[in-house]
C-alpha positions as CSV (number, residue, x, y, z in Angstrom):
1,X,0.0,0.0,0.0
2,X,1.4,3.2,-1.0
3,X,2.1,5.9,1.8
4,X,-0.4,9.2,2.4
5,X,1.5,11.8,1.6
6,X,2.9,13.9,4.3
7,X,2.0,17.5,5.2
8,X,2.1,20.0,8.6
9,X,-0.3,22.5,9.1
10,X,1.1,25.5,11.4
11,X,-1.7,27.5,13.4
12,X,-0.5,31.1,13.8
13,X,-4.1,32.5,15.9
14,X,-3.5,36.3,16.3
15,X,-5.5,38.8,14.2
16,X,-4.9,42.6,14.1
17,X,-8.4,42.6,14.6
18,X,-12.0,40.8,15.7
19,X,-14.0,39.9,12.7
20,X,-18.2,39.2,13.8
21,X,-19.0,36.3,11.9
22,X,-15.8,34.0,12.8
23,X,-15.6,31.0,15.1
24,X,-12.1,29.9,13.9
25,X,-9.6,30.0,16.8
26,X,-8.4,33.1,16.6
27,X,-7.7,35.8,18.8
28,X,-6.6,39.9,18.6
29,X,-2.8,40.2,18.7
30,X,-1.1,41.2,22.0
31,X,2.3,41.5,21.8
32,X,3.2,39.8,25.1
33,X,1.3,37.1,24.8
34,X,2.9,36.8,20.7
35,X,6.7,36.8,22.2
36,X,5.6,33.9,24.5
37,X,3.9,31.6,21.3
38,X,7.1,33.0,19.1
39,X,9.5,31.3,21.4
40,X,7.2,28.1,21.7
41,X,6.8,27.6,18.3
42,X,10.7,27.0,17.6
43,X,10.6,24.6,20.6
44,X,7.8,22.7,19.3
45,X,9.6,22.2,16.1
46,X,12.1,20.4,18.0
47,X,9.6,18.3,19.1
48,X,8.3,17.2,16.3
49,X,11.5,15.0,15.6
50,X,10.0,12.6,18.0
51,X,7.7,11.2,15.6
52,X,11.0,9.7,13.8
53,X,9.7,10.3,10.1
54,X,11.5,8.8,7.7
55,X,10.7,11.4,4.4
56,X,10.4,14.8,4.0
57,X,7.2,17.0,4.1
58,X,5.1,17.3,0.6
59,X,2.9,19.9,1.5
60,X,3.3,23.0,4.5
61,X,0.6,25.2,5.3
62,X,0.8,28.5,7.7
63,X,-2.8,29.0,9.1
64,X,-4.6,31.2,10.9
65,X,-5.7,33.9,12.3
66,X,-3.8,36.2,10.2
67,X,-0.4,34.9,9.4
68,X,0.7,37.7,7.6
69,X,0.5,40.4,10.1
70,X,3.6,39.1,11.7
71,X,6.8,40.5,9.8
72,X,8.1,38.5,6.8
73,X,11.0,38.0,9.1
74,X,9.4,36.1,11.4
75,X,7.5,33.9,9.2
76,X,10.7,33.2,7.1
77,X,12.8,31.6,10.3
78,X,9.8,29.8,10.9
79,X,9.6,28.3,7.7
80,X,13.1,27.7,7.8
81,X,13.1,26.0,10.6
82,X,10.4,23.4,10.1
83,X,12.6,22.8,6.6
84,X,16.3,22.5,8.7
85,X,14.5,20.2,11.4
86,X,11.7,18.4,9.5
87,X,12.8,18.7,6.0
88,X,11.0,19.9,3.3
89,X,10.8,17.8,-0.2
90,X,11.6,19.7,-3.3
91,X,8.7,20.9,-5.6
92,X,6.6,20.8,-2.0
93,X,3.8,23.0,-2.1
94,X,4.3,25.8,0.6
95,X,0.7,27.7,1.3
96,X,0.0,31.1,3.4
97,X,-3.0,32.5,4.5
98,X,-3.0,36.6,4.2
99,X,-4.9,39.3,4.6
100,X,-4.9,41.8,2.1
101,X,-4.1,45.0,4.5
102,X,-1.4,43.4,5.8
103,X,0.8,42.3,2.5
104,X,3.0,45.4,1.4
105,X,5.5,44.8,-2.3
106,X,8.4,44.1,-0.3
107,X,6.5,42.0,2.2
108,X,5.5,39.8,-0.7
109,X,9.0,39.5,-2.5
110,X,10.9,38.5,1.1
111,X,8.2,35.8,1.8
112,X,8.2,34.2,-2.0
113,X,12.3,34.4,-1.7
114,X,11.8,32.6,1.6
115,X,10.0,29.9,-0.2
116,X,6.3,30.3,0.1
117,X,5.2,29.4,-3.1
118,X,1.1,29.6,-2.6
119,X,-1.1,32.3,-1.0
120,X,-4.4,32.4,0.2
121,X,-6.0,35.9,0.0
122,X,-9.0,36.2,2.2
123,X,-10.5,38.9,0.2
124,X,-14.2,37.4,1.1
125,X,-15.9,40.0,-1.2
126,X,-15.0,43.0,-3.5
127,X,-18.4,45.3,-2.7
128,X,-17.1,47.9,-0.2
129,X,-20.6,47.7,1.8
130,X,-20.4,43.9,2.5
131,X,-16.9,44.2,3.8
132,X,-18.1,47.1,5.8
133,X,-20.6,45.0,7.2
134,X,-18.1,41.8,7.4
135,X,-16.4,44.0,10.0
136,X,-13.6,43.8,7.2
137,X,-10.8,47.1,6.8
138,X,-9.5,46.3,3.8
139,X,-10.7,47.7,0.4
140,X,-11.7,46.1,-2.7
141,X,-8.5,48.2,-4.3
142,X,-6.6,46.6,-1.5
143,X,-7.4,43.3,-2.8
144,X,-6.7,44.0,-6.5
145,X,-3.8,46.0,-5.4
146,X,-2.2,43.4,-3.1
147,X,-3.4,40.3,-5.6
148,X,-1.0,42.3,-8.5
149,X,2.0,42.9,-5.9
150,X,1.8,39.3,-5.6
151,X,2.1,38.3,-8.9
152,X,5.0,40.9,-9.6
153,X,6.5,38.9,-6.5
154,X,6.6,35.6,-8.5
155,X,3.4,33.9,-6.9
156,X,1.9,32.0,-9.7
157,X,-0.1,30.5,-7.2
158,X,-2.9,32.5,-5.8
159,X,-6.2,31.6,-4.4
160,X,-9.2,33.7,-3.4
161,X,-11.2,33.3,-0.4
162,X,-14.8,34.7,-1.3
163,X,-18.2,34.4,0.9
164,X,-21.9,34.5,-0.2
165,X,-25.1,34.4,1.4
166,X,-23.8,37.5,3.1
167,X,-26.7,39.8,4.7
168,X,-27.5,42.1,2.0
169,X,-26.1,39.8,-0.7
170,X,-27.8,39.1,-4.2
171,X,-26.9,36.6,-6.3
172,X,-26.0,39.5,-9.2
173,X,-23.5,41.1,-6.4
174,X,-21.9,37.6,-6.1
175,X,-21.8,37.0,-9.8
176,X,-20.0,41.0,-9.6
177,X,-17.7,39.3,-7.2
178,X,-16.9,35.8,-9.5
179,X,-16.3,38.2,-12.3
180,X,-14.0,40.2,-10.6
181,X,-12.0,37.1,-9.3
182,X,-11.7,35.8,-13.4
183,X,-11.1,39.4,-14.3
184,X,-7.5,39.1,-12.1
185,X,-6.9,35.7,-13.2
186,X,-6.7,33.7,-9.8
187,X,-5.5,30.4,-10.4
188,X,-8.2,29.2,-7.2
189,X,-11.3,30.1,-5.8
190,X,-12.6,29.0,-2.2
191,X,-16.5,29.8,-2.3
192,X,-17.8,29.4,1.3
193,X,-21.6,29.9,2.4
194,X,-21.8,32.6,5.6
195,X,-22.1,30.1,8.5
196,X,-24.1,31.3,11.5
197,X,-22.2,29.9,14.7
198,X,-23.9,31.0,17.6
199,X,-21.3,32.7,19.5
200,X,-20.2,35.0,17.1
201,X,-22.1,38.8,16.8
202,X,-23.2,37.6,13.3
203,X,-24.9,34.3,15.1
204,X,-26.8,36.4,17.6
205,X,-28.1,39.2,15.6
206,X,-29.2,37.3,11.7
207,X,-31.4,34.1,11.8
208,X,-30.7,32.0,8.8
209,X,-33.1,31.9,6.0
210,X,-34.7,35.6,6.8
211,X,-33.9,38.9,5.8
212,X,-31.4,41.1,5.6
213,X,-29.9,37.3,4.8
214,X,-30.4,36.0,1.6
215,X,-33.5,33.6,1.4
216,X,-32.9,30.0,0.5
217,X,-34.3,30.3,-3.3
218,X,-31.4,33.1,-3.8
219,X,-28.8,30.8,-1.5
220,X,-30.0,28.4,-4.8
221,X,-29.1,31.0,-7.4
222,X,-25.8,32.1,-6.3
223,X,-24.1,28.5,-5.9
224,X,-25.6,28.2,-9.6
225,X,-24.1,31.5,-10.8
226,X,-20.6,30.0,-9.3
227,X,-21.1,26.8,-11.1
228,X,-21.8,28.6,-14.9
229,X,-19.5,31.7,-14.3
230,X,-16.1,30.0,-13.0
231,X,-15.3,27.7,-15.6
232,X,-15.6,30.6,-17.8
233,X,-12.0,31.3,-16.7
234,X,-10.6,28.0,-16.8
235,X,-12.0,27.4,-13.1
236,X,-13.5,23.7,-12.6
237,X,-14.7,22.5,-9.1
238,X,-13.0,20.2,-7.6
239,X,-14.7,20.1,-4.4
240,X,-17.8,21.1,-2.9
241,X,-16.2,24.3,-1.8
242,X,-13.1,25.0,-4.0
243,X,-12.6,25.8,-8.0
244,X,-9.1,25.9,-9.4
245,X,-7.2,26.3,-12.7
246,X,-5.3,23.2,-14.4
247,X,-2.5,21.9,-12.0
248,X,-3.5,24.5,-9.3
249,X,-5.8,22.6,-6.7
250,X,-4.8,22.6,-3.1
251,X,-2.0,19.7,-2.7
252,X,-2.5,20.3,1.1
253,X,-6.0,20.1,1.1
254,X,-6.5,17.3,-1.4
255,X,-3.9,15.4,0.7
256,X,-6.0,15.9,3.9
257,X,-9.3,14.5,2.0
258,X,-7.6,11.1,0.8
259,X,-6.6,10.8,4.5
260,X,-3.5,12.0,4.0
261,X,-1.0,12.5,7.2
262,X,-0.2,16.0,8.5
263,X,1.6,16.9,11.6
264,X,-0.1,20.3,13.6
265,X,1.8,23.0,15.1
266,X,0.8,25.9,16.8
267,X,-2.0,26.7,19.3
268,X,-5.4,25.0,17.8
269,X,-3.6,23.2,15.2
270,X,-5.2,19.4,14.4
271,X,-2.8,16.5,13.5
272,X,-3.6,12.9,11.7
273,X,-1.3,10.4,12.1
274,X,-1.5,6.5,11.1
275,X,-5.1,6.5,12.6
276,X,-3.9,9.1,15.4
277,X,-5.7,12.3,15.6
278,X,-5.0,15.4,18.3
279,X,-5.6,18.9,18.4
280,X,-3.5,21.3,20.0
281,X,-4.2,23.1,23.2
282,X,-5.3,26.7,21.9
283,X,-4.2,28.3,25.2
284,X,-1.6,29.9,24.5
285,X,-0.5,29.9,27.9
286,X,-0.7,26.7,29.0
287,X,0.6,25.8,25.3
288,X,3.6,27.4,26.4
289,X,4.3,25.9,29.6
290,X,3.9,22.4,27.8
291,X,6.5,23.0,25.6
292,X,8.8,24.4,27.6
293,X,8.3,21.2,30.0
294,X,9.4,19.6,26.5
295,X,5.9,17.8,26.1
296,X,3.1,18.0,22.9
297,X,0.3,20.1,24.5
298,X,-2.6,18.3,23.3
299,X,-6.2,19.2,24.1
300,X,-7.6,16.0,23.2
301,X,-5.8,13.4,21.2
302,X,-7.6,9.6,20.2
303,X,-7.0,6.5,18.1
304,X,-9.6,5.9,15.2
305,X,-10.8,2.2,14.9
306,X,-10.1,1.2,10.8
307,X,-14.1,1.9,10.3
308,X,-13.9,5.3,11.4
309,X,-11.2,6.0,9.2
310,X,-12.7,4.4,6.9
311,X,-16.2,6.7,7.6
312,X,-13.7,9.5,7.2
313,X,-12.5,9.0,3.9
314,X,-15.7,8.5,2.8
315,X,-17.2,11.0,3.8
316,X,-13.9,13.4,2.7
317,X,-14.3,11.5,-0.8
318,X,-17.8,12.7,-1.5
319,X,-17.1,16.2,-1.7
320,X,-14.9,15.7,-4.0
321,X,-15.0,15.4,-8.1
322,X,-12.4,12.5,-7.5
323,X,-14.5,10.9,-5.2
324,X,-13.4,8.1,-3.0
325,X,-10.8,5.8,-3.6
326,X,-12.5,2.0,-3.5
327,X,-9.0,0.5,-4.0
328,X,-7.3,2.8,-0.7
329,X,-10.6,2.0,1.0
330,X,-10.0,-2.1,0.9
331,X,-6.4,-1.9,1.5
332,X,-7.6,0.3,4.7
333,X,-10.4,-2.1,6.2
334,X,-9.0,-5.6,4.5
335,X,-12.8,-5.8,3.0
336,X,-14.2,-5.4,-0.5
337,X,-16.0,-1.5,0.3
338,X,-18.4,-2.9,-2.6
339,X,-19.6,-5.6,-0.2
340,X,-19.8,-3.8,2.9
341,X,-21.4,-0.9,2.0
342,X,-23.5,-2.1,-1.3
343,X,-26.1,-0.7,0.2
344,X,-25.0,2.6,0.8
345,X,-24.2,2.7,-3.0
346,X,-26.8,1.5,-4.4
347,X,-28.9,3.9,-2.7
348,X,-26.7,7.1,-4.0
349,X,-26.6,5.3,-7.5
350,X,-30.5,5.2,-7.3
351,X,-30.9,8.6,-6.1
352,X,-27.9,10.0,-9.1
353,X,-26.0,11.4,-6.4
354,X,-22.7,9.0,-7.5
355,X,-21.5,6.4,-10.1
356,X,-19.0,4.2,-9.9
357,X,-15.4,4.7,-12.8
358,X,-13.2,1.9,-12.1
359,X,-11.9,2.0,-8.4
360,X,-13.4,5.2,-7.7
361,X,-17.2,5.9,-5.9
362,X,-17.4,9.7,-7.8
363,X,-20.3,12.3,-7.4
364,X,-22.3,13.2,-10.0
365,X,-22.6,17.5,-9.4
366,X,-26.0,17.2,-7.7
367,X,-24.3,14.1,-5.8
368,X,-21.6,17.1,-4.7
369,X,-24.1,19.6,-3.6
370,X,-25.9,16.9,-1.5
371,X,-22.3,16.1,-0.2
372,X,-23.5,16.0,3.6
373,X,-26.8,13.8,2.7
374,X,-24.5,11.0,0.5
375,X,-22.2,10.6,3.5
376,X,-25.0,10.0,6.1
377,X,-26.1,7.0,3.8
378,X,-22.6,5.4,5.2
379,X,-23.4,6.3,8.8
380,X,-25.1,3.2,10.1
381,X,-22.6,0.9,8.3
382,X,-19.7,1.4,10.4
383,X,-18.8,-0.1,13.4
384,X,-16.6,1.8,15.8
């Protein structure tokens, strides 16, 4: 059985700044509190050795927060570090989240010389009331502005974080925004739906499905418009979520979907390894104190059982055009998946939500956009 491939995810949490409608672990920066995690984070490098790997990494990705609003300084050593004590396999692909206020020319050029080879703008929408209302400060000539510096760096990489079912939002403002992506020539495009978590500001003052948020018929109309307008510039989904250019798809992400191995660093990062999976304490505190006491300072950490893993992948594998891998998937449980969940798959083929293309289970599109649905079909046929 070939290996997953092999990828670390690094979790840098500080913002410059609140924004209402996020629940990612995240928090405003302080710079005390950032001169504790920067000294942690070279220490947990270190201890990363202790997993013994035998090959470098394929794919790195710095995470956040915002990344970028620490100095390109800073997040070259890091980077260099994880390469010096880790190692870092040549053509890897080397991603950073960014926000677009905090990328300046010469910021760009020092962190593509220091090897990051893919960004991740978080523009989330180019009308300047939405980002208004997103709680956003950065322009939509910010965007364009900091999306050209980074081509003139020598990123031929670049994806494009958009939003829609925004409060306000109409499915002609989003195709605006699409248009505007193609019109820069972004070789990706992540196309999330607002998500109401209850804690945020966002989750306590709009109720889904009611106005000034979009109603579900126009929810309908947008994810279309995505669907006709993207391929226009050469932009094909390749997951529920995520469009991308020929030879541009997220390696990291892809990776993570096939259930791919990836090592966390950083406060509220998640690791998978070998049917291992832990998440990092996000105190960053008590994250701290672990690592100095030369210790992992997991939250939570637990062992999957080969049918969970196996849940995973199938469940990963359905939200993606590939779809899931039949042949990994029998090597995994020591079972032919066609026997065990035949019927699982007979309902999706029934329902045209999947067809089967050699060793593959693949979506059909309205299979993809009933993702969640498809997956809960497998549910009851795993044990734990």
């Amino acid at each position: 059985m070939t290996e997953p491939e092999l990828g670390l995810y690094l979790h840098l949490p500080h913002c410059p700044y609140r924004c209402p409608y996020c629940d990612f672990f995240a928090k405003v920066f302080d710079p005390k509190e950032a001169r504790l995690l920067d000294q942690a984070l070279f220490k947990h490098i270190e201890l990363l050795k202790g997993y013994k790997l035998d090959r470098p990494l394929d794919t790195v990705f710095f995470g956040g927060g915002t990344p970028t609003m620490r100095p390109a300084g800073f997040l070259s050593r890091l980077l260099a570090k994880v390469s010096q004590t880790l190692g870092i396999k040549a053509g890897a692909e080397i991603s950073l989240e960014a926000n677009p206020g905090t990328l300046s020319a010469g910021k760009l050029k020092s962190l593509r010389q220091a090897g990051f080879n893919r960004l991740s703008l978080g523009a989330q929408t180019f009308s300047r009331k939405l980002l208004t209302s997103l709680g956003r400060r950065h322009s939509p000539d910010q965007i364009r502005h900091c999306f050209q510096e980074a081509r003139k760096a020598g990123f031929t990489n670049i994806n494009l974080d958009l939003i829609y079912g925004l409060p306000g939002q109409t499915p002609k403002m989003l195709g605006k925004d699409l248009k505007t992506a193609l019109e820069l020539e972004c070789d990706h495009l992540s196309l999330y739906e607002l998500t109401l978590a209850p804690e945020t500001p966002f989750g306590k003052r709009y109720t889904k499905d009611q106005p000034p948020l979009p109603l579900m018929a126009d929810i309908l109309t947008m994810e279309a418009a995505a669907r006709e307008i993207l391929p226009q510039g050469g932009l094909r989904r390749y997951e529920v979520s995520n469009y991308a250019v020929e030879g541009k798809k997220c390696r990291h992400n892809q990776s993570t979907w096939r259930g791919g191995y990836y090592l966390a660093l950083g406060p509220g990062a998640h690791g998978h390894l070998k049917g291992r999976r832990w998440c990092i304490n996000p105190e960053i505190n008590e994250y701290q104190k672990s690592i100095l006491k030369q210790k992992e300072p997991f939250l939570f950490e637990e062992n999957l059982s080969l049918s969970q893993q196996a849940l995973e992948r199938i469940m990963l594998g359905l939200r993606t055009l590939e779809g899931v891998d039949l042949a990994g998937l029998a090597d995994l449980i020591q079972k032919d998946p066609l026997k065990k969940y035949q019927g699982a798959i007979a309902e999706l083929k029934r329902k045209n939500w999947a067809f089967l293309n050699g060793d593959y289970l693949v979506p059909t599109p309205k299979g993809l956009d009933m993702a969640d649905s498809a997956a809960a079909l497998f549910l009851d046929l795993t044990d734990t």
